[in-house]
PLY file of the C-alpha trace (Angstrom):
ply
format ascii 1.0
element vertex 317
property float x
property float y
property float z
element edge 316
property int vertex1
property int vertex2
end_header
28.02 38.96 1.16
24.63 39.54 -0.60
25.17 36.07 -2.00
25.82 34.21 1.15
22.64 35.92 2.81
20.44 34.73 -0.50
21.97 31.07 0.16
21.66 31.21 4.15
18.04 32.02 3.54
17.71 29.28 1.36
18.90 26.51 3.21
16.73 28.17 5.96
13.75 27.89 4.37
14.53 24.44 2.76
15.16 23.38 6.53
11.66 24.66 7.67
9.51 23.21 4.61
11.58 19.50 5.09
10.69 20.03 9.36
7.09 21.59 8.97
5.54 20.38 5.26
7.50 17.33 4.38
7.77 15.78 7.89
3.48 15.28 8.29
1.90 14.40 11.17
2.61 11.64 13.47
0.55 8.97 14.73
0.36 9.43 18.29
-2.34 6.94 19.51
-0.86 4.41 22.50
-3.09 1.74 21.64
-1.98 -2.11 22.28
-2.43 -5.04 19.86
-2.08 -7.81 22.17
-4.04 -11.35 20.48
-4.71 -9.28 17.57
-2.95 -10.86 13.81
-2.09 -8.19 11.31
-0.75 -8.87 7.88
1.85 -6.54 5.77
2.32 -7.28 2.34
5.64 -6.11 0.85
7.07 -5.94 4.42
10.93 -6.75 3.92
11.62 -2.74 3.23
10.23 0.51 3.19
7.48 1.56 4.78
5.44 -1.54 5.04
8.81 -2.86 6.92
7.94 0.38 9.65
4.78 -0.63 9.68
5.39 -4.34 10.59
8.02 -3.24 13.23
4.93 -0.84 14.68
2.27 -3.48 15.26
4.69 -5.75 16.87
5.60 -3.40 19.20
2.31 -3.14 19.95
1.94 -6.31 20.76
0.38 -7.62 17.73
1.07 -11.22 15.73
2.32 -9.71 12.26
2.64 -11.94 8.81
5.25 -10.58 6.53
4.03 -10.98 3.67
6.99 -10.79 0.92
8.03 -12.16 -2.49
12.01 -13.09 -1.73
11.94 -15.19 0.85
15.44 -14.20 1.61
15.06 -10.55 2.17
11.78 -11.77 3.20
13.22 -13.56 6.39
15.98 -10.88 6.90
13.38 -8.41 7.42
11.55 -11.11 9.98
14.94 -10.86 12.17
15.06 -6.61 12.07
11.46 -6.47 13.15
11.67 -8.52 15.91
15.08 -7.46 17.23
13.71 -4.00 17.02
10.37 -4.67 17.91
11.75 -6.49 20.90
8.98 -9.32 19.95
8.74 -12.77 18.97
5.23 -13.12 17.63
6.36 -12.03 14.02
6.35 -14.78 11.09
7.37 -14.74 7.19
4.86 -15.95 4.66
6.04 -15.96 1.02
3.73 -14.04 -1.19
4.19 -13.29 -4.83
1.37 -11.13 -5.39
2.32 -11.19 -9.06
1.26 -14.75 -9.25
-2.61 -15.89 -9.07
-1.34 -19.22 -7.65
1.12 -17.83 -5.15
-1.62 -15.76 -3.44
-4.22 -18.55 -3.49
-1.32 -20.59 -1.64
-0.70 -17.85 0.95
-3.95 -17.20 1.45
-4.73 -21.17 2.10
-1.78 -21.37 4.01
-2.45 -18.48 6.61
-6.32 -19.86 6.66
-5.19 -22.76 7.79
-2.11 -21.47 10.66
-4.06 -18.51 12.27
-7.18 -18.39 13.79
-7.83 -15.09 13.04
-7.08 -11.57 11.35
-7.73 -8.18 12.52
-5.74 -5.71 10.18
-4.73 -6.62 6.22
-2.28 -3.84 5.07
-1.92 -3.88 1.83
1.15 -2.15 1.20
3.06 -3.97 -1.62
4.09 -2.45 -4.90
5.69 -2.04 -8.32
6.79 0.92 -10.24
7.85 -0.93 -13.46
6.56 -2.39 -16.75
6.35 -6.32 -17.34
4.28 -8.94 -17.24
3.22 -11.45 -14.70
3.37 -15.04 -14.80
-0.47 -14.58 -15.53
0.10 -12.19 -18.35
-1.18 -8.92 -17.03
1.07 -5.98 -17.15
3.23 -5.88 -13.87
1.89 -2.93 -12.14
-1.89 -3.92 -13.05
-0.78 -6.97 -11.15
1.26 -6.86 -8.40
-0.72 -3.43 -7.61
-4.45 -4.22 -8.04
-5.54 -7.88 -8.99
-2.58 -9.89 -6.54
-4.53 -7.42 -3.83
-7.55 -7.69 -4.93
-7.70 -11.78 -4.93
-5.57 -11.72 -1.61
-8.04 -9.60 0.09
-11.34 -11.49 -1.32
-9.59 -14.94 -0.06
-9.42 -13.62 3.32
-12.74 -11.63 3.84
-14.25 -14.20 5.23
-11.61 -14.53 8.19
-11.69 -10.72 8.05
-15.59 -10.74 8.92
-15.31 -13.50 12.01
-12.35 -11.25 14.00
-14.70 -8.05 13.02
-14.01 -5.22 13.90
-11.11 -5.32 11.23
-9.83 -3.23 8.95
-8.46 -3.27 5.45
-6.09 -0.85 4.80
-5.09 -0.12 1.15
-1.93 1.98 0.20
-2.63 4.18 -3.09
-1.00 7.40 -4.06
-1.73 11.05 -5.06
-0.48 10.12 -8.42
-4.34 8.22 -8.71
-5.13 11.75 -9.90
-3.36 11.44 -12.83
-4.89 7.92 -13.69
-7.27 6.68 -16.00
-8.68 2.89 -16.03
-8.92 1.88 -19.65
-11.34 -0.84 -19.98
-10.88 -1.26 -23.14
-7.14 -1.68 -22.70
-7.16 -4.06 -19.88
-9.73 -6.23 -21.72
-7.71 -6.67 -25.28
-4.01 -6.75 -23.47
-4.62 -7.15 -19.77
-2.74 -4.36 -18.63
-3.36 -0.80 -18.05
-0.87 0.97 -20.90
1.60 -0.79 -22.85
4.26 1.96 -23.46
7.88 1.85 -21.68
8.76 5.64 -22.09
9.30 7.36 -18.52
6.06 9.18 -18.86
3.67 6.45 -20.12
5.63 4.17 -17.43
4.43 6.96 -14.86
1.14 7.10 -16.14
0.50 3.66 -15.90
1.60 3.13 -12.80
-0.89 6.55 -11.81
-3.43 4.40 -13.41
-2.69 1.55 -11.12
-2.91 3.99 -7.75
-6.61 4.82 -8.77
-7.67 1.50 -9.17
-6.34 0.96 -6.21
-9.01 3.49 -4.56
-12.35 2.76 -6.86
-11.18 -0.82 -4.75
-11.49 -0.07 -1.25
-14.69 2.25 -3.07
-16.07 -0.62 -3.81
-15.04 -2.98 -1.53
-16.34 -0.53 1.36
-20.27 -0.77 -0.70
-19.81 -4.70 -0.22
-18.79 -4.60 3.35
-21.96 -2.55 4.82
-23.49 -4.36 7.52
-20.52 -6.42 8.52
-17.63 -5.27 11.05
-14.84 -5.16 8.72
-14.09 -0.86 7.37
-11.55 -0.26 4.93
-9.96 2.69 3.85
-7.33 4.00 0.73
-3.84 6.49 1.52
-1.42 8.54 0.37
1.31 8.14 2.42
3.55 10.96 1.18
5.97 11.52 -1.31
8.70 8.54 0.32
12.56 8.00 0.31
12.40 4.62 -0.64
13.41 1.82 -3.15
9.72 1.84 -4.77
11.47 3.14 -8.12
14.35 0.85 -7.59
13.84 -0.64 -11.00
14.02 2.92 -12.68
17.58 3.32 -14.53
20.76 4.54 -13.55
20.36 8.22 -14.82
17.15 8.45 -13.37
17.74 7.32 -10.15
20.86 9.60 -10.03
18.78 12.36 -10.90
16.42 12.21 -7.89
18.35 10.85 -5.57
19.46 14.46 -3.88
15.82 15.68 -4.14
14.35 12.46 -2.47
17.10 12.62 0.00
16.13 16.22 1.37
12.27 16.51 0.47
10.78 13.20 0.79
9.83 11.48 3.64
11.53 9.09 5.43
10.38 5.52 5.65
9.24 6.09 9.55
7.18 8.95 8.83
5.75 7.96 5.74
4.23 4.70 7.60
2.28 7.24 9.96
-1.20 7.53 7.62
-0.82 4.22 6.91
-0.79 3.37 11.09
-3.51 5.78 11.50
-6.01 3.75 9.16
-5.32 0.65 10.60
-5.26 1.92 14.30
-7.38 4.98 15.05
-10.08 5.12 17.44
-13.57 6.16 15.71
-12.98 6.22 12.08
-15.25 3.13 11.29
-18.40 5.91 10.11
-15.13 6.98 7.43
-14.79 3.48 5.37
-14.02 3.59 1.93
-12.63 7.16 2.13
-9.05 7.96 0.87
-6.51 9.83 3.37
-3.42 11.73 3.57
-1.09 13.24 6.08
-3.79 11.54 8.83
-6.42 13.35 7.81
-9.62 12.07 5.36
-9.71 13.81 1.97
-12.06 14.36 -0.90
-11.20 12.93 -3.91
-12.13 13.59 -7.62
-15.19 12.36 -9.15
-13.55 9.79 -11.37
-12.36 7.87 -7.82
-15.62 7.42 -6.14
-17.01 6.50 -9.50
-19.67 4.29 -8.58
-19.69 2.28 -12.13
-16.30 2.56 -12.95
-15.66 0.83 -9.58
-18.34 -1.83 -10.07
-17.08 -2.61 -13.32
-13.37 -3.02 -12.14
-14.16 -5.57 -9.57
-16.56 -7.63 -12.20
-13.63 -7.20 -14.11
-10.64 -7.95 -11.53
-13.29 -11.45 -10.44
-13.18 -12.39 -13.75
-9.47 -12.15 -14.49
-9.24 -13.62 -10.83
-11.60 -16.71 -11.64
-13.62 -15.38 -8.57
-16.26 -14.49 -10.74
0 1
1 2
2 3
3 4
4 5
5 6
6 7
7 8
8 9
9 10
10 11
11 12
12 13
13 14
14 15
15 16
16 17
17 18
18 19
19 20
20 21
21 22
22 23
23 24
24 25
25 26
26 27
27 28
28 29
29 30
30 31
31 32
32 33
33 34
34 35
35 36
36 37
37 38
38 39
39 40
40 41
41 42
42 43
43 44
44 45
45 46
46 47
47 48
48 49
49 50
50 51
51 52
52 53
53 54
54 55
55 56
56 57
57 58
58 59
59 60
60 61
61 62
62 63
63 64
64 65
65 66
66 67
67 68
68 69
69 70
70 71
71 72
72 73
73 74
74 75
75 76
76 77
77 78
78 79
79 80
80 81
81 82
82 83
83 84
84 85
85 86
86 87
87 88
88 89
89 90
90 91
91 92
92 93
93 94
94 95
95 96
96 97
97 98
98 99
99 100
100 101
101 102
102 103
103 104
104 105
105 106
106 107
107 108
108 109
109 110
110 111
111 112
112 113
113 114
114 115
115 116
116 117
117 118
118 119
119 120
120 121
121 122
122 123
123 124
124 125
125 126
126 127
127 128
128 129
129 130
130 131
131 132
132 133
133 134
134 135
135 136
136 137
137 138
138 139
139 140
140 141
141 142
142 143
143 144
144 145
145 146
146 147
147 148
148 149
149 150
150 151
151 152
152 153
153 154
154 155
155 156
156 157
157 158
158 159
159 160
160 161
161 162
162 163
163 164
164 165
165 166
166 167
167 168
168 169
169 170
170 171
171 172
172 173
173 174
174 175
175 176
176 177
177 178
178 179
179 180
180 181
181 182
182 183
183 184
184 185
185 186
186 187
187 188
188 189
189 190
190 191
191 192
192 193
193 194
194 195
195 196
196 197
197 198
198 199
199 200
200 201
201 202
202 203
203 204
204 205
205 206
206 207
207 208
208 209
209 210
210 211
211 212
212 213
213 214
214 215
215 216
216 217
217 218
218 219
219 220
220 221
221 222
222 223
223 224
224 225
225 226
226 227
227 228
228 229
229 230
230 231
231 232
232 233
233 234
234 235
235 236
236 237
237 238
238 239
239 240
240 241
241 242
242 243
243 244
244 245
245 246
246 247
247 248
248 249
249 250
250 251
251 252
252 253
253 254
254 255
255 256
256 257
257 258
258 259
259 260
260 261
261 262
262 263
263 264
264 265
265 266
266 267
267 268
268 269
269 270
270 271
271 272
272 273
273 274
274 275
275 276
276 277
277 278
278 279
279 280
280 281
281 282
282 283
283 284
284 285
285 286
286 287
287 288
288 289
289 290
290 291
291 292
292 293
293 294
294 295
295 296
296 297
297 298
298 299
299 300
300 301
301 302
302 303
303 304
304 305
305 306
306 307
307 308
308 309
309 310
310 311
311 312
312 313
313 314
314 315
315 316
């Protein structure tokens, strides 16, 4: 009897952390989207897929912006069956290929007339190298974003007020940006163990922030705002590439405490959507709410450095 009480009370409080802690708030704002373009990289599943199906229900024209063109296209059909709205289109984007982005980014220049939100929300949790030879995650995660957004700044600045919306994680924390590292081997960390695997890809989630740090310095005076998330801990295929054991592993403790794919799109909605947030650019948020972060990711060298560095490697420079 004592036992079954123990485990009732368990599976009680397990319920009320998953409705009450996990869950996080919800973006509640009714605002419309009609004539505006939005563009969601990585959009054919997870959360950037929610977030597509969002804006076009608002009324907005969204790009998805994916790498297969085949789950890139099925993901075109959900979102506007769902969505209820045509105005949705498929762009192929590699974002772990200089010259794929560079053809994206010519191609949508040259199709749309305009761009009011870039989201993005693309990335990799696995070791590798691109066709450019940096390691995968250094990338697909920073540079492929980094070129894609400098490409289309300039479109960004003539639809102002627009917003850049960069998708990071808690794990920047945990990361480090070895200079010295990325300017011998391109790539942040060269081991394949699970923990230097994790620590790269932490390493990739901060330079994802000293970014939009950065990138918010270079915007001042014009009417585009950006701004850097953490959009939860997420049930969904981000670690797809992780093994067999691994995934087995988790899999019951993603399934109860992590987020769902709806909710963990909310902070990510709430940067690109929110009413009166433009006096917050550059800042990193969570759980729809702005938070501080640690020294190291409003570095204001380190972040200089990394886009000198990322222009370089980009041929920007």
């Amino acid at each position: 009897m004592y036992l079954l009480l123990v485990l009732g009370a368990g599976v009680i409080a397990a319920y009320v952390f998953r409705e009450i802690v996990v869950k996080g708030k919800k973006f509640t704002s009714t605002v419309k989207l009609h004539g505006k373009t939005a563009i969601v990289t990585g959009s054919n599943t997870g959360i950037g897929k929610e977030t597509a199906i969002d804006l076009a229900k608002r009324g907005a024209r969204v790009v998805l912006a994916c790498r297969s063109k085949q789950r890139g296209e099925a993901a075109l059909e959900d979102v506007k069956k769902v969505s209820e709205r045509q105005h949705a289109v498929f762009m192929q984007l590699d974002l772990g290929s200089l010259k794929s982005v560079r053809s994206f980014a010519e191609t949508f220049l040259k199709s749309e007339s305009r761009l009011d939100l870039l989201i993005n929300n693309a990335g990799i949790y696995m070791q590798g190298r691109t066709e450019d030879g940096f390691g995968m995650m250094f990338g697909v995660n920073h540079i492929g974003h980094f070129l894609l957004t400098n490409l289309l700044l300039e479109c960004l600045k003539a639809s102002g007020p627009s917003r850049v919306v960069n998708l990071s994680s808690v794990g920047h924390n945990f990361g480090n940006v070895d200079f010295d590292c990325l300017n011998k081997h391109k790539a942040l960390g060269l081991g394949t163990s699970f923990m230097q695997v994790l620590q790269v890809y932490s390493d990739s989630k901060l330079c994802n922030v000293l970014f939009n740090h950065e990138l918010a310095k270079r915007l001042q005076g014009t009417k585009v705002t950006c701004y850097s998330l953490h959009p939860g801990a997420i049930n969904s295929d981000l670690a797809r590439n992780m093994g067999s054991l691994t995934h087995l592993i988790l899999k019951p403790i993603t399934m109860f405490f992590f987020k769902n794919t709806v909710q963990g799109a909310q902070t990510t909605l709430h940067c690109a959507l929110q009413e009166g947030i433009e006096h917050l650019s550059g800042r990193y948020f969570s759980n729809c709410t702005v938070r501080e972060v640690y020294a190291k990711a409003k570095d204001d060298a380190a972040s200089k450095k990394l886009w000198e560095l990322s222009e370089r490697m980009c041929g920007l420079a």
